[in-house]
C-alpha positions as CSV (number, residue, x, y, z in Angstrom):
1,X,43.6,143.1,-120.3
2,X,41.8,142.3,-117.3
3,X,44.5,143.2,-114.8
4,X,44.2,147.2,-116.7
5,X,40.6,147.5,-115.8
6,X,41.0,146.4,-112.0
7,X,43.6,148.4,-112.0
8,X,41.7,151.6,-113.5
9,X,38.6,151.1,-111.4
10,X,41.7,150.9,-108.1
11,X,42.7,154.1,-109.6
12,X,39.4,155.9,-110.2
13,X,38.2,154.3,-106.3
14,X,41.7,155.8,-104.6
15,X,41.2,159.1,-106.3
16,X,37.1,158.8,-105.1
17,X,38.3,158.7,-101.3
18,X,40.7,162.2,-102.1
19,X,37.6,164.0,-102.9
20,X,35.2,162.8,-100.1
21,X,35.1,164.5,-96.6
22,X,33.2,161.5,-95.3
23,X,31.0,163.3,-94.3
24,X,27.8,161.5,-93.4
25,X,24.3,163.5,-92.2
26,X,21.2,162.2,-90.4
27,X,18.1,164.8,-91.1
28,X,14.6,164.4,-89.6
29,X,12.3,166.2,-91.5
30,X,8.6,167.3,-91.5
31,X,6.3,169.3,-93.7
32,X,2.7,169.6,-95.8
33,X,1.8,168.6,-99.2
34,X,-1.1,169.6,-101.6
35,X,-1.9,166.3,-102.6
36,X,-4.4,164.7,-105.8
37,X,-6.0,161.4,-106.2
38,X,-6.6,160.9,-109.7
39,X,-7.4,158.3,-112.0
40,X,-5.0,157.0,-115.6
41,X,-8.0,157.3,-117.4
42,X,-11.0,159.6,-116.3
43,X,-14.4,157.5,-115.8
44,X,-17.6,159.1,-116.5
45,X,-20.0,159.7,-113.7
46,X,-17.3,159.0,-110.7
47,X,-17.1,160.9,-107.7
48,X,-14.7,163.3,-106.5
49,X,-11.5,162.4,-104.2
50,X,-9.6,164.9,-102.3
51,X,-7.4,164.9,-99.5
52,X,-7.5,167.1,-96.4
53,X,-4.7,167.8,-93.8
54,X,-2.0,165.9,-95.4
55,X,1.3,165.5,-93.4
56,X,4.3,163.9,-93.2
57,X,7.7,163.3,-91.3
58,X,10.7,161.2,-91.6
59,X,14.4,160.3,-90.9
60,X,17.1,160.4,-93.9
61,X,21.0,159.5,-93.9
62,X,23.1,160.9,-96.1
63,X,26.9,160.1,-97.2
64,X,29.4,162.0,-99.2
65,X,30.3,160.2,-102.3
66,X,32.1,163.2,-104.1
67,X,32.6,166.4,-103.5
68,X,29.5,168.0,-104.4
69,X,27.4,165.2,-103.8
70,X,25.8,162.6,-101.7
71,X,23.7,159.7,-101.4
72,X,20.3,159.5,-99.4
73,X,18.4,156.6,-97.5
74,X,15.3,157.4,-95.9
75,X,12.0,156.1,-94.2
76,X,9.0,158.6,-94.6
77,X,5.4,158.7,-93.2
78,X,2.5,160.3,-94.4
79,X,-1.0,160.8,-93.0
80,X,-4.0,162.3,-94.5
81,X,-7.7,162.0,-94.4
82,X,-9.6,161.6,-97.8
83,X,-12.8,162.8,-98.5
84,X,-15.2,160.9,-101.0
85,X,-17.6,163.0,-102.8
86,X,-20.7,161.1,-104.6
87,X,-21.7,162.4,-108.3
88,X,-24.7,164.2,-107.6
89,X,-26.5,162.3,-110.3
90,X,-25.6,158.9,-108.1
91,X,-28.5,159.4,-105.4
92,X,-26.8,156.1,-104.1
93,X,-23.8,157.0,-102.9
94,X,-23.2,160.1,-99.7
95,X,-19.7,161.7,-99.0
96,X,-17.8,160.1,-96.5
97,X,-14.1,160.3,-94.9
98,X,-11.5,157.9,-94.6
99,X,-7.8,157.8,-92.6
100,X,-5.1,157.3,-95.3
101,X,-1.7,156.4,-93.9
102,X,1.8,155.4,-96.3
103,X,5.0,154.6,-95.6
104,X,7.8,155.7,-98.3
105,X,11.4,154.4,-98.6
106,X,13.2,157.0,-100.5
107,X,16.5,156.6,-102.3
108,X,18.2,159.9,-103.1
109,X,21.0,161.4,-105.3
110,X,21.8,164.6,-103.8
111,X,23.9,167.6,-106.0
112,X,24.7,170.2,-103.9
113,X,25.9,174.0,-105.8
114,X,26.1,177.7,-104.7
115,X,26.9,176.5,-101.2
116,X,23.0,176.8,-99.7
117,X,21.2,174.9,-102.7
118,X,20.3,171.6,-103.6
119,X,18.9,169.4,-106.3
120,X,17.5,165.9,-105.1
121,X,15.8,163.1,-106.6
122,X,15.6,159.2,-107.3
123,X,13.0,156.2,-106.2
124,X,10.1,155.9,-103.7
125,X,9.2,152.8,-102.6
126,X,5.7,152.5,-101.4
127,X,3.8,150.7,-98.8
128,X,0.2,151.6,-98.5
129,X,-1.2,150.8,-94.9
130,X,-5.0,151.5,-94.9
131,X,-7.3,150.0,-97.1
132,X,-9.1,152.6,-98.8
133,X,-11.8,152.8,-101.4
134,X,-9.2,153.2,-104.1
135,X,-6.2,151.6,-106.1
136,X,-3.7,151.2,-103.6
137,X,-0.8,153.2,-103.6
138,X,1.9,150.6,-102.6
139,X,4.3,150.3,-105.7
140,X,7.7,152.2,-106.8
141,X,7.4,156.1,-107.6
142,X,9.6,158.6,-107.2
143,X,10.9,162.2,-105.8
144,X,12.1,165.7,-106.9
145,X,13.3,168.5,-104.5
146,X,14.6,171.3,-105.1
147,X,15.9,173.4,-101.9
148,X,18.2,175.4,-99.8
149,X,20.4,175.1,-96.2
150,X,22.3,176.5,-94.0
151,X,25.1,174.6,-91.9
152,X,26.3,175.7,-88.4
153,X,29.1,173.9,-87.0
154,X,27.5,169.9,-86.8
155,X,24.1,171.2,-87.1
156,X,22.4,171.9,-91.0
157,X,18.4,173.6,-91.7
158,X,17.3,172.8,-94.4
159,X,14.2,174.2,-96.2
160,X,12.9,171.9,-99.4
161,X,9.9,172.6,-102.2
162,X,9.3,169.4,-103.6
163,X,7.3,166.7,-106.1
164,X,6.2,163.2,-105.5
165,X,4.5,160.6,-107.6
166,X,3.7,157.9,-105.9
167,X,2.7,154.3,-107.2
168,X,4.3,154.6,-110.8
169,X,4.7,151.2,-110.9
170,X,2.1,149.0,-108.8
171,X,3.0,146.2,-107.0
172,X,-0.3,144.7,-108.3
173,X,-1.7,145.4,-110.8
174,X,-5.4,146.9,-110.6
175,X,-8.2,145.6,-112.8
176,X,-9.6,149.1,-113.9
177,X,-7.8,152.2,-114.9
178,X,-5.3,153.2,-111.5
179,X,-5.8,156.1,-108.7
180,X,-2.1,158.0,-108.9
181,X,-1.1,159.9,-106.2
182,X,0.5,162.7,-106.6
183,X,2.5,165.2,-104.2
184,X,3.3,168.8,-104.0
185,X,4.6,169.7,-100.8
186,X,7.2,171.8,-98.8
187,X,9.5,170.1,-95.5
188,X,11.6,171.3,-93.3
189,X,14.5,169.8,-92.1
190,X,17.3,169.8,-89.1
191,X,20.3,167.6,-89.8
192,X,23.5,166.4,-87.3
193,X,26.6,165.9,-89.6
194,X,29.4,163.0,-88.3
């Protein structure tokens, strides 16, 4: 019995490498998101968050795991400021800015139809690096894009709406109900296939 399922999974492997092209990518990337800063559970009489000039680039590899589709490991960072915006019936507290910097890991599945059109998703992990006046945003999340390319010989543009939330699952565990942040944003990318 066992000797049938290592021999099934030989098969099923053997006829994987027939499909592939091997076909791996490296894309940097770049772009702009609206982004939100929002509390689990509103608290009455907080202040305001919002960020301002939020921008990102990165570096992703991708490999060819079937015909149609492909696998995705990146590094990603992001840079914004935030500004904090006192309730006006707190006469303690002023607006003030802060820098707010993340690194993301992303893990991708890639499905790639109509020949200039892709569907993407899977796993951020998160690693906050500036302490800000907020839950911290290190922690597991994830990504969905939704976009469209164009190849020319070795070189690929690719042009990508998508949506991030960041932090779904905290690496600690805050004491009060969590800031989420969330991503809607739009990046540009020029890939080198090999």
């Amino acid at each position: 019995m066992t000797k049938k399922y290592i021999l099934s999974i030989g098969l099923f492997l053997t006829s994987l490498g027939t499909y592939c092209q091997n076909v791996n990518e490296l894309k940097v990337f770049a772009g702009t998101s609206k982004a939100f800063i929002n509390r689990q559970v509103p608290m009455f009489g907080e202040g305001s968050i919002q960020t301002r000039n939020f921008v990102e680039c990165g570096v992703i590899f991708y490999s060819q795991v079937l015909e149609n589709t492909r696998v995705g490991l990146g590094f990603n960072y992001s840079n914004s400021l935030i500004d904090f915006n006192a309730n006006p019936a707190n006469h303690t507290l002023t607006q003030y800015s802060q820098r707010f910097q993340l690194i993301s890991v992303p893990v991708l599945l890639e499905y790639n139809f109509f020949n200039y059109l892709f569907l993407s998703g899977g796993p951020l992990v998160d690693f906050q690096l500036t302490e800000n006046n907020f839950s911290d945003q290190s922690g597991i999340g994830y990504l969905l894009e939704l976009g469209g390319k164009y190849g020319t010989g070795n070189l690929s543009f690719s042009l990508f709406p998508n949506f991030k939330k960041h932090s779904a699952i905290p690496f600690i565990r805050p004491e009060n109900s969590k800031h989420i942040l969330t991503e809607l944003g739009v990046q540009f990318g020029v890939g080198y296939k090999f």
